[in-house]
Structure formats: structure tokens, C-alpha cells
C-alpha angles and dihedrals in degrees: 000000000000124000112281110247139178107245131214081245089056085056095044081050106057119091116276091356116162112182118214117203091005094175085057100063125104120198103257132209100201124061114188143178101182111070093208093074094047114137128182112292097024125150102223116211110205099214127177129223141185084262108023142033116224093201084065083067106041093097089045081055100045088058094054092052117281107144088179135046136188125211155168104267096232092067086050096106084054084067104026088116089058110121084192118086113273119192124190127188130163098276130012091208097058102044085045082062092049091047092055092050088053089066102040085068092046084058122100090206134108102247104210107190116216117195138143145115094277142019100018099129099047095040080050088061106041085051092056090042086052100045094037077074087070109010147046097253134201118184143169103285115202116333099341098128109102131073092302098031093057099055084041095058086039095060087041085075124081127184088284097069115101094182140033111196102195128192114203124182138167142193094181134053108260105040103094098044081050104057100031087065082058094047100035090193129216082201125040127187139191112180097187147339108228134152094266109131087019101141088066097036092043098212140012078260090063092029084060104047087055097054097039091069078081089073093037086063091047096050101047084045096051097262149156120248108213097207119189105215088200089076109081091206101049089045091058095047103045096079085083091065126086102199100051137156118176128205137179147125094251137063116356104308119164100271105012115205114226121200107208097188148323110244118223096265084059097258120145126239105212134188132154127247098271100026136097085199117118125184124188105216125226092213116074134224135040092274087055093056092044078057090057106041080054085052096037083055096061104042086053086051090041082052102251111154125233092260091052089050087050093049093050101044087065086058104058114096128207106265109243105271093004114112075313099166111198109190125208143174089264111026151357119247120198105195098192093156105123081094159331145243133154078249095045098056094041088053093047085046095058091045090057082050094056098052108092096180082094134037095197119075118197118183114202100184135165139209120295121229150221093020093129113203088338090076104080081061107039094049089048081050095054081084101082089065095069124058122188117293116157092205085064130098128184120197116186130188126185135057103275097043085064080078086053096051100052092051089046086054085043093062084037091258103151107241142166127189127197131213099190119049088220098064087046085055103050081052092068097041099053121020130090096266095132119118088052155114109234115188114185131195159160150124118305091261087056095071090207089157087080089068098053085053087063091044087052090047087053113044094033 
């Protein structure tokens, strides 16, 4: 197979295209947005954001080797004098997303489709762990799941890739039908419909229908809809699909995942319904466990045996603030601070329940956000998750996780709660917490990751 290349009928065939210097263009095999990785023969895509203009760098490009260059068509006087082929459309973005869909036809790989209100980072990369046993895999890399990332991920694949492991998330209504009409997945995946975002999408209903437009995609593409019975949402909804397998721990789904037992580190020993097989797991905690059945499910679908699944379970590795358990002399730190949810923190807090190396349990959690006037309520509410131990503290920080600690005290959950981050700080540096488990979390603009530094300074 040839290298896959934008073509000038590509060009003729995105909306409101006109092609400038048509008899000048050269397929090209690189599409880029950022001028710095520009190589010789590039297409670059000026493309504006909230903090830069893309059009401020075409001529950098150019330099570098762009010999084509795509723009809004209202900068187009500023390059009239361009030999090179300039093509304008209405909006950059957009026809960045049909080119990339361009080329996502023009793949010979199997697109699986990874979106949810949890775990769908870390169930992205155990499903590229899993598939790089058999297959050549591309997947989402960092933060590149939204309406840039996507097309991004997309045109980071050639014709050698087998598989294309995508992450898609949204905050806001519209970006998942929109860039499930660029992916157009065989394999689509929601992990699990929570109140993260909740403050744009309003309610799990809304959440829902957002996400759904995944196996929308899938379904109008031939595609398989992966559908976790365990969510009570998307098991309601998947008898509208024709192409369905269902997974979960609970009920009689399709393939039912089995815990077999927590070890006393907190890993998980996993096997499916029908099978002697048992896996321990690398990653820790139940949730983890609900991310790899969902990625055991499609390597079994994508034909890797039992012995490639194992071998590649040994090689995933815990995503960086994700359940990530550090273990030390003296404690053990779960730095679970890329992000928060009400699920979320129930799943990390039955993990810190599970651990036996220490009696003592401490909770260091921040504000959640974007849970618009919802938030006073969600974060009272957090107290259901936690039932009197006397062994159990709960630090918050943040203005909304003052309404968690008085109705901990309220249940004699002991409970402190700090207005300053320095005094929380000082906390952790200086009073008697060794001889614990100490899980920390919160949302992104919490930076509760600065407090597991302290915790690292301290116990290494």
C-alpha cells in the first residue's frame, strides 16, 4: 500500500473550497497546524485559536516547507501574492476536521472510539497496550480528544497503522457528534455515563445523548456498539442498536467480568464468566477493573488469544494521576488529581478501603467542578460515600468541599477542612500521618497534584 496523501480532489471536494494556483498542488502526505513541524511537502492548516492565529505563522510555514497552504478566506488579500496553492474556505477548523476524515477513509485500519464520563484515558490506554500484542497501534496521545485533537490523532496515522485507538471527550453539547462524524468508528465505546461536565450538559440524560452520537457513528458506519451493562443509561438505550455486545460485571450481560479477589496491596484478580483464566491486574481498584473488561472485550473481538491479552496486561502501565498508587516505607499515596467526579471519588475510595498495608485512611480532596448550581448539592451528597472508621480522616480544600466536611462531622467522621492551601500544606509536611493510605484528589483547577509532591518529598 502507497502513502496516504491528500489529494487536489480532496481539496475540490471540501465545502466552499476555492483552489488558488490549482496546477501548482502536490498530493501531500503531512498535514500540519503547528508551523513548527512543518517538513518539506506539508499542507499547512491556519487554524485560529482563543490565544494564537494560525494565519501569523503561514509564511513561517512556508519557509520550512509548506508548498501549500490552507486559510480563512477573509485573510486571503494578505497572501494573494502566494505561487504556492492557497486554498480558503469558511472556517479553517471545520475543513481541518473533513480533511481528516478524508484520510481516515483512506486508512486500512479498524477505528475503535473511546469516550465516557470516567476512565476513558486509562481504558484508551489499556486497549492500545492490549492491541500493540497483535497489531501496529495509533492512539490519542496527551489531551488530543476534542474537535482539534481528533483530526490531529487521525493525520498521526499512515497506511501502516492497523488500529486507531481514539479518545473523544466533550464539556459542551456538539463535540462528539461532531467528531464522530470525523472518526466514523468500527468500534464504539462508552465507558460510563457520570455527572462530569454537568454544568454544560445539564443532566446523565443529556450527558448521554452527547456521548451516544459514538455509537451513532458506529452504527451508520457498520459498526460495533461496545455497550457496559453496568450503566444503567447505556443499558436502556442499546436496544436501538443493531450491532451490539454488551459487558459488565452485573446481570447477564454478553462477556461478564468476575473479580476473584483484591490482593492485599489492593490489585484486582480478574477472569470472565466461562473461562479458568485469571489475570492480576497492574492497575488497582474495582474501576480499574470495569476499564479492562471494556478493553479485554475488544482485543477478544479484534482475535487476540488469551496468552497475547496476558502478555500484554503486564505491560500497561497506571496513567499519571490516574488511581496511580506510590508506595513508600511509611505510606501509600494515591495521587488520583488529573480530575474529579462524585464516581470517581466513590471508585478511588473503595480502592483506599481495599489496601490493608495500612490501617489508617486519610482523604485529602478538592473542590469538583463544573457542576453549575447543582454543586452545593453534589459535594453535601459526597457524604454518603463515607460511613464511620475511626481509623478514617477526610481533609477538603476548596469552597464547595466545606459543605462535605460539616455533614461528615455531622455522621462523626473526623474531618477538617482548610481555607488556605498553605495550612493544608504545612498539614502534610508536619503532622503524624505516617503508617497510611493517603488518597488525594480533586478537579484539574484544583492543582491537587502539588500536594502529592509534598507527600512524595516527604515519604521518599
Amino acid at each position: 500500500m502507497g502513502k496516504i496523501k491528500i489529494t487536489l480532489e480532496d481539496l475540490f471536494n471540501l465545502p466552499s473550497a476555492v483552489i488558488y494556483n490549482p496546477d501548482e498542488f502536490k498530493p501531500v502526505s503531512s498535514v500540519q497546524i503547528d508551523s513548527r513541524k512543518i517538513k518539506n511537502g506539508s499542507l499547512f492548516v491556519a487554524i485560529k485559536g482563543e490565544n494564537y492565529d494560525g494565519h501569523d505563522f503561514v509564511k513561517d510555514a512556508i519557509r520550512k516547507g509548506a508548498d501549500s497552504v490552507l486559510i480563512n478566506s477573509k485573510e486571503y488579500k494578505k497572501f494573494s501574492s502566494l505561487k504556492i496553492p492557497v486554498i480558503t474556505v469558511d472556517d479553517t477548523i471545520v475543513a481541518f476536521g473533513n480533511l481528516a476524515n478524508f484520510w481516515r477513509k483512506k486508512l486500512n485500519a479498524k477505528v475503535v472510539s473511546i469516550t465516557g464520563s470516567n476512565g476513558k484515558t486509562t481504558t484508551k490506554e489499556m486497549v492500545a497496550t492490549l492491541l500493540s500484542e497483535k497489531f501496529n497501534v495509533v492512539k490519542t496521545e496527551a489531551n488530543n480528544n476534542n474537535h482539534i485533537g481528533v483530526p490531529l490523532t487521525i493525520f498521526s496515522a499512515d497506511e501502516k497503522c492497523d488500529v486507531l485507538v481514539l479518545e473523544q471527550g466533550t464539556n459542551h453539547i456538539g463535540e462528539i457528534p461532531y467528531s464522530a462524524k470525523i472518526s466514523e468508528p468500527d468500534f464504539a465505546l462508552i465507558t460510563h455515563i457520570g455527572e462530569s461536565h454537568v454544568e454544560f450538559l445539564k443532566n446523565k440524560e443529556t450527558i448521554y445523548k452527547e456521548k451516544s452520537a459514538l455509537f451513532d457513528a458506529a452504527e451508520k458506519n457498520g459498526g460495533i456498539i461496545l455497550a457496559n451493562f453496568d450503566d444503567p443509561i447505556i443499558k436502556k438505550k442499546a436496544g436501538k442498536y443493531s450491532s451490539v455486545i454488551s459487558y459488565g460485571f452485573s446481570g447477564n450481560p454478553y462477556i461478564k467480568g468476575i473479580i476473584k479477589s483484591f490482593t492485599k496491596e489492593g490489585r484486582t484478580e480478574f477472569t470472565v464468566k466461562g473461562s479458568k483464566e485469571i489475570i492480576k491486574l497492574p492497575a488497582y481498584g474495582e474501576s480499574n477493573a470495569k476499564n479492562f473488561l471494556a478493553a479485554f472485550v475488544i482485543a477478544k473481538l479484534l482475535g487476540l488469544t488469551w496468552n497475547e491479552i496476558k502478555s500484554g496486561t503486564k505491560k500497561i502501565k497506571p496513567v499519571h494521576g490516574r488511581l496511580e498508587v506510590k508506595k513508600y516505607k511509611e505510606a501509600v499515596v494515591i495521587d488520583d488529581t488529573y480530575n474529579s467526579s462524585p464516581t470517581s471519588i466513590k471508585a478511588a475510595y473503595e480502592l483506599v478501603k481495599k489496601i490493608k498495608t495500612f490501617k489508617r485512611k486519610i482523604v485529602v480532596l478538592g473542590d469538583i467542578f463544573e457542576l453549575g448550581n447543582k454543586s452545593q448539592k453534589i459535594h453535601k451528597d459526597l457524604s454518603q460515600i463515607f460511613t464511620y472508621d475511626k481509623n478514617l480522616f477526610v481533609l477538603t480544600i476548596g469552597e464547595m468541599m466545606s459543605n462535605l466536611t460539616n455533614e461528615l462531622r455531622k455522621k462523626n467522621i473526623k474531618s477538617i477542612h482548610f481555607h488556605f492551601r498553605e495550612a493544608l500544606s504545612l498539614y502534610l509536611q508536619y503532622e503524624e500521618i505516617e503508617n497510611s493510605v493517603i488518597l488525594v484528589k480533586g478537579s484539574r483547577g484544583m492543582k491537587m497534584e502539588e500536594f502529592v509532591n509534598i507527600l512524595e518529598k516527604r515519604f521518599e
